[in-house]
N, CA, C and O atoms as a DFTB+ gen file, in Angstrom:
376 C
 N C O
     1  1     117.770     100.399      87.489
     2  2     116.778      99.784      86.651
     3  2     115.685      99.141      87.486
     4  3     114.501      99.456      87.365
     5  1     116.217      98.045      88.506
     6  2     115.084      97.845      89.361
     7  2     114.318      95.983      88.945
     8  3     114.797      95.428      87.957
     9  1     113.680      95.548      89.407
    10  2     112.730      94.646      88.998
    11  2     111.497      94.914      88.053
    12  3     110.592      95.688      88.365
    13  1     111.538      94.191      86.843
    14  2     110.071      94.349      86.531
    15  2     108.995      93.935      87.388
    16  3     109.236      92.936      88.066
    17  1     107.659      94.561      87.543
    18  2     106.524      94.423      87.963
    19  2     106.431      92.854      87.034
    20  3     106.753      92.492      85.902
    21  1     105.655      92.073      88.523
    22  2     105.369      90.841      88.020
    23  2     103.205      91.129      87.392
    24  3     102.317      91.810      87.905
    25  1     103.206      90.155      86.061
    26  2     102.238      90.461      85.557
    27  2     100.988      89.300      86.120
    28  3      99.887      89.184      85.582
    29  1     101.518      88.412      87.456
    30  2     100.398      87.545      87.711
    31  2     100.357      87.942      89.596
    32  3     101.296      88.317      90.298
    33  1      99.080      87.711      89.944
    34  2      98.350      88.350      91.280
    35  2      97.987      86.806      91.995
    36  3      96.907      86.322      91.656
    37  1      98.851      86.005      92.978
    38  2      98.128      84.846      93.415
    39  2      97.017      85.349      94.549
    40  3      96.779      86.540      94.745
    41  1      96.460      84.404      95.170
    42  2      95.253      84.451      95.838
    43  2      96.001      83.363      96.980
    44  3      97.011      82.663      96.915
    45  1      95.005      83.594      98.010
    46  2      95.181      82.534      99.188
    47  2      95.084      81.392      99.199
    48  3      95.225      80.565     100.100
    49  1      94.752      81.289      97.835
    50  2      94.091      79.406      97.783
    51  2      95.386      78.467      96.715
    52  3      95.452      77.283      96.385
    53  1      96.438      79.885      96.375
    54  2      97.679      79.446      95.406
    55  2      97.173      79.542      94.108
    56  3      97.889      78.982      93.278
    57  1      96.159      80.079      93.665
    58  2      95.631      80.118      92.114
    59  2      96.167      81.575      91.732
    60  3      96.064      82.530      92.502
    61  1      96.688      81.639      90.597
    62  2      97.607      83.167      89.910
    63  2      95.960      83.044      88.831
    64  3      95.131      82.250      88.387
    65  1      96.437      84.829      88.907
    66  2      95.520      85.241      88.220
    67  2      96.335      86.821      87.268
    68  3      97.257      87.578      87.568
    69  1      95.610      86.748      86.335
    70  2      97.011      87.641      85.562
    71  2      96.171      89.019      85.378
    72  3      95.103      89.172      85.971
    73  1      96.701      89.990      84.543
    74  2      96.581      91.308      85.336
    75  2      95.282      91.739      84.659
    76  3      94.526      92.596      85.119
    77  1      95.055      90.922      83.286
    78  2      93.283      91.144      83.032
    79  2      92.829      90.656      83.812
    80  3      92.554      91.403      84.751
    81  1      92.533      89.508      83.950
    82  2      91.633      89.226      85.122
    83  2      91.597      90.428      86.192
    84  3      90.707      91.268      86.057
    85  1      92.430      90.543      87.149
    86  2      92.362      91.367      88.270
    87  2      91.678      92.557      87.821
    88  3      90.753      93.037      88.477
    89  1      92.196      93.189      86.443
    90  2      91.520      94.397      86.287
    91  2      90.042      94.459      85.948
    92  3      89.134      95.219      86.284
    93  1      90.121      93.391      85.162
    94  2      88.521      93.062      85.055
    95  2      87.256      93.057      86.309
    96  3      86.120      93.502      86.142
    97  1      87.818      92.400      87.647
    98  2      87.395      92.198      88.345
    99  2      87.265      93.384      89.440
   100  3      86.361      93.430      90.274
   101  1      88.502      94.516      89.288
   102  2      88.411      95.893      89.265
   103  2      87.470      96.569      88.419
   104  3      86.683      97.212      89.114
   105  1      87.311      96.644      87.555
   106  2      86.216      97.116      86.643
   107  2      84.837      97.279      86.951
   108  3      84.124      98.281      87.005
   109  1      84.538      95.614      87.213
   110  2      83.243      95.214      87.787
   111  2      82.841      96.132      88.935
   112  3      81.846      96.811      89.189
   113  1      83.810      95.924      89.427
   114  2      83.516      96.730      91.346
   115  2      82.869      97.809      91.020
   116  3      81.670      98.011      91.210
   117  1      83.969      98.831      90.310
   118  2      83.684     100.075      90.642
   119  2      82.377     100.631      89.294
   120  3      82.109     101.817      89.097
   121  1      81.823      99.620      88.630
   122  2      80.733      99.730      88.026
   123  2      79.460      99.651      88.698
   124  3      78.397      99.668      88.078
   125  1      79.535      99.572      89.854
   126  2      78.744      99.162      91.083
   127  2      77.990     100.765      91.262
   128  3      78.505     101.877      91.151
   129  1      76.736     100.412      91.547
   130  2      76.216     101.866      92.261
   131  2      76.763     102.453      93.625
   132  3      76.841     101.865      94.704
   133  1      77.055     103.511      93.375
   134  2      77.594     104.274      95.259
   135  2      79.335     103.792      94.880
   136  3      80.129     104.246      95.705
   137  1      79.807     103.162      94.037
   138  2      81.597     102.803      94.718
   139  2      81.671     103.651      94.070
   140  3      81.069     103.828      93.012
   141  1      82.773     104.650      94.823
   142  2      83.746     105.759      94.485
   143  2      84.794     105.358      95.268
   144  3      85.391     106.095      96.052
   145  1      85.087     103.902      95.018
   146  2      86.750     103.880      95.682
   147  2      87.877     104.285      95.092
   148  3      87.751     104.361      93.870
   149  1      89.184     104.643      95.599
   150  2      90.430     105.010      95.444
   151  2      91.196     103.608      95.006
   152  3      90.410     102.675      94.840
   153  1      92.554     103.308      94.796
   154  2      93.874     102.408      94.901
   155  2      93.544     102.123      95.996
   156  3      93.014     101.020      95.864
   157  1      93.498     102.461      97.256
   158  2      93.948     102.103      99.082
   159  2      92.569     101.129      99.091
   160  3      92.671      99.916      99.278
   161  1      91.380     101.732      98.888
   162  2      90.238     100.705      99.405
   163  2      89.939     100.088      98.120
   164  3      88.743     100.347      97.984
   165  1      90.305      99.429      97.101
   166  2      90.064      98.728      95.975
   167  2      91.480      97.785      96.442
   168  3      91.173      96.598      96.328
   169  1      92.309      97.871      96.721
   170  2      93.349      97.269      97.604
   171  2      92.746      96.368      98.764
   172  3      92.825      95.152      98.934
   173  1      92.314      97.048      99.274
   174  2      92.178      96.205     100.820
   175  2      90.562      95.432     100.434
   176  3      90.425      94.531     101.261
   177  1      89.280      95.477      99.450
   178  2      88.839      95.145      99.002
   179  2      89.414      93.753      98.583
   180  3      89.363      92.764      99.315
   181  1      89.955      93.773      97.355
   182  2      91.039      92.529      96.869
   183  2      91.521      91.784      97.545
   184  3      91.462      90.602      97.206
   185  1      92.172      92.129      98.730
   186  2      92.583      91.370     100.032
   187  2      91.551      90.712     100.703
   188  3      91.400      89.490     100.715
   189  1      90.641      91.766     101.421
   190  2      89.566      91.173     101.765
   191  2      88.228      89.952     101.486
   192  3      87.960      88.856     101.977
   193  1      87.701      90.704     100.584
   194  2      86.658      90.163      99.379
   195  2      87.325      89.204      98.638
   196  3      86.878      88.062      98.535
   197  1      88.301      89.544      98.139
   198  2      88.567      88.477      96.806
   199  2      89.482      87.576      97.199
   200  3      89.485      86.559      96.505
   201  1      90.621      87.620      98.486
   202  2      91.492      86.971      98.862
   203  2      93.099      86.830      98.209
   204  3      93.882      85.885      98.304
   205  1      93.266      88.220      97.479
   206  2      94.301      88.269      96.896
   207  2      95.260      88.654      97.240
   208  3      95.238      89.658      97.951
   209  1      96.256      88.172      96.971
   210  2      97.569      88.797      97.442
   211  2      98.096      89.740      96.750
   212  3      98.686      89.417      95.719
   213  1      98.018      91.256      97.163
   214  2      98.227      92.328      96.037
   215  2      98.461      93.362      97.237
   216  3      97.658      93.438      98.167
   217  1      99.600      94.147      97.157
   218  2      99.375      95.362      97.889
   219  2      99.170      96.807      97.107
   220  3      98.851      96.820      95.918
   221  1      99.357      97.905      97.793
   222  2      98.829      99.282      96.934
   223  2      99.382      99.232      95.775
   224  3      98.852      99.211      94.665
   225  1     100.672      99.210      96.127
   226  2     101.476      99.838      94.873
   227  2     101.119      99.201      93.308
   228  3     101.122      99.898      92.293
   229  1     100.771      97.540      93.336
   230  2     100.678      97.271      92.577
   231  2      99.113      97.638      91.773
   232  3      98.799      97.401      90.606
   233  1      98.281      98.312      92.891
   234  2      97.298      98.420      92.648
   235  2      97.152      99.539      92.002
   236  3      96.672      99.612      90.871
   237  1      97.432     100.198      92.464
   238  2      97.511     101.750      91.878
   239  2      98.513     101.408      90.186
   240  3      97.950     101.788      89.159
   241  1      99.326     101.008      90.106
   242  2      99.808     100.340      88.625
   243  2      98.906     100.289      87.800
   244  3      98.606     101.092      86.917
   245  1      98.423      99.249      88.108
   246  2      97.109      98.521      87.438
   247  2      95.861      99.427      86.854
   248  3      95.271      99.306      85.780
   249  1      95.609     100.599      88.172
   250  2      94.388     101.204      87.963
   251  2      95.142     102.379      87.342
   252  3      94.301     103.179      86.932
   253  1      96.471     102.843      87.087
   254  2      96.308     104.246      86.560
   255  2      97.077     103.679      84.884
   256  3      97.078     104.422      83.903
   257  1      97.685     102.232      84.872
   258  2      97.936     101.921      83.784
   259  2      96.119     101.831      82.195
   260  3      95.934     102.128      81.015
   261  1      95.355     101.250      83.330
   262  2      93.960     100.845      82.615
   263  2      93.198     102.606      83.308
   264  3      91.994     102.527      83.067
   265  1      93.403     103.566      83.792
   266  2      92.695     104.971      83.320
   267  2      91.623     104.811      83.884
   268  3      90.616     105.318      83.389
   269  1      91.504     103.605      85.803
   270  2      90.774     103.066      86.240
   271  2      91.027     104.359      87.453
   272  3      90.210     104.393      88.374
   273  1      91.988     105.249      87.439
   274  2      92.033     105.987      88.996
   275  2      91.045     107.731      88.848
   276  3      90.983     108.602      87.980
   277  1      90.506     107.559      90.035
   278  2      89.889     108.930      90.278
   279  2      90.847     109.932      90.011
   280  3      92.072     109.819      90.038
   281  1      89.905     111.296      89.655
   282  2      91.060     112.692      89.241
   283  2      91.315     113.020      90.778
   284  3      90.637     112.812      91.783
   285  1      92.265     113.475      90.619
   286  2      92.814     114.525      92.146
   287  2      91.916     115.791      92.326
   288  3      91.362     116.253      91.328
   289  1      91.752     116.351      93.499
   290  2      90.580     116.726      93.965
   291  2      91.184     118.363      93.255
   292  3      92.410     118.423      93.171
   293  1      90.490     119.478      92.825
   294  2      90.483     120.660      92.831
   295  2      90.605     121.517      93.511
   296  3      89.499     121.901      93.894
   297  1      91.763     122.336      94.089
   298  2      91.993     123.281      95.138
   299  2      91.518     124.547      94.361
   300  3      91.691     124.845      93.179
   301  1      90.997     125.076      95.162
   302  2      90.909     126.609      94.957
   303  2      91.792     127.401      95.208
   304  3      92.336     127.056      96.257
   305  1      92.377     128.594      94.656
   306  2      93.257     129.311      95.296
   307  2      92.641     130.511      95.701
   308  3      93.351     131.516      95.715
   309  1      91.302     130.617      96.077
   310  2      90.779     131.523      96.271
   311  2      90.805     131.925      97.690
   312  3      90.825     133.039      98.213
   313  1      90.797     130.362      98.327
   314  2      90.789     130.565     100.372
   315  2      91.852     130.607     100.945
   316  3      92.152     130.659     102.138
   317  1      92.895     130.562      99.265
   318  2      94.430     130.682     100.173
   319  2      94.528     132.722     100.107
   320  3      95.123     133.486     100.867
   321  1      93.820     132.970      99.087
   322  2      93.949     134.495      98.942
   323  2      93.047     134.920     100.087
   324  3      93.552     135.889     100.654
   325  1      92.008     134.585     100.580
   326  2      91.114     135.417     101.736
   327  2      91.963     134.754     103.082
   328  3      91.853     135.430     104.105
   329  1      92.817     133.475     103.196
   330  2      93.442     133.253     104.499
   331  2      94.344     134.265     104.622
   332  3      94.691     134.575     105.762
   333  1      94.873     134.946     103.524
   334  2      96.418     135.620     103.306
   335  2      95.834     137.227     103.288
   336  3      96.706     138.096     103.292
   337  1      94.759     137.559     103.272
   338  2      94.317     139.002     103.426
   339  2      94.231     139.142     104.775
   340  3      94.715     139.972     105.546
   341  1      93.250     137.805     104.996
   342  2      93.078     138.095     106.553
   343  2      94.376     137.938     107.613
   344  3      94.247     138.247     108.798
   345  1      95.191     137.609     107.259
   346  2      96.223     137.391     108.068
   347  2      97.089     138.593     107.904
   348  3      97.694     138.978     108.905
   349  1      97.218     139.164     106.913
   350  2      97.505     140.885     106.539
   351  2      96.800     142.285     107.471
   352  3      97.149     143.382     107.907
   353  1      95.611     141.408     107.420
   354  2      94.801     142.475     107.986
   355  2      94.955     143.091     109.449
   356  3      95.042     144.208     109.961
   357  1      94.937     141.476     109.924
   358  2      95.825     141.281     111.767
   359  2      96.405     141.839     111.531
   360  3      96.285     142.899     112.147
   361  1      97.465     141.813     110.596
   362  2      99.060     142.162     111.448
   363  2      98.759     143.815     111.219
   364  3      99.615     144.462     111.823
   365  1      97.979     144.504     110.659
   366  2      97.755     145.958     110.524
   367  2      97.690     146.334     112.032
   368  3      98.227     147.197     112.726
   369  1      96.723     145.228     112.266
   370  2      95.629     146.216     113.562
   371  2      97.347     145.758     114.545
   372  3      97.145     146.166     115.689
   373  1      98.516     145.244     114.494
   374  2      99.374     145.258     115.373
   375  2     100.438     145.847     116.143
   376  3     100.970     145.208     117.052
């Protein structure tokens, strides 16, 4: 079963802040012109900038609970089919 996730985020100064707030303050950020951050640098952001005590995991929680995380990138399977011809092709000429 495990521990529940705790729903308050303290800061360096001992002030808790609960998980609207934080997300809110997530929100803001990445409403920003140019941020296309991830969980990892919206993390170390929070740490940094805001002085919070929060690591990834909980971050990534937060941002894929609120529909705050970037999509995963799109592979093609097209350069796995021209790596795999060409590597066919070698082994002809062998």
């Amino acid at each position: 079963m495990g521990v529940r996730p705790q729903t308050i985020t303290m800061d360096t100064g001992g002030q808790a802040w609960t998980e609207a707030q934080v997300v809110e303050l997530i929100t803001s950020h990445l409403e920003q012109e140019f941020v296309d951050y991830g969980y990892i640098k919206i993390t170390k952001w929070l740490q940094d900038e805001q002085s919070l005590l929060i690591n990834k995991k909980k971050t990534y929680r937060m941002m894929r609970k609120h529909g705050l995380l970037n999509r995963r990138p799109v592979r093609s399977a097209l350069r796995k089919q021209w790596i795999k011809e060409l590597w066919c092709r070698t082994q002809q000429h062998l």
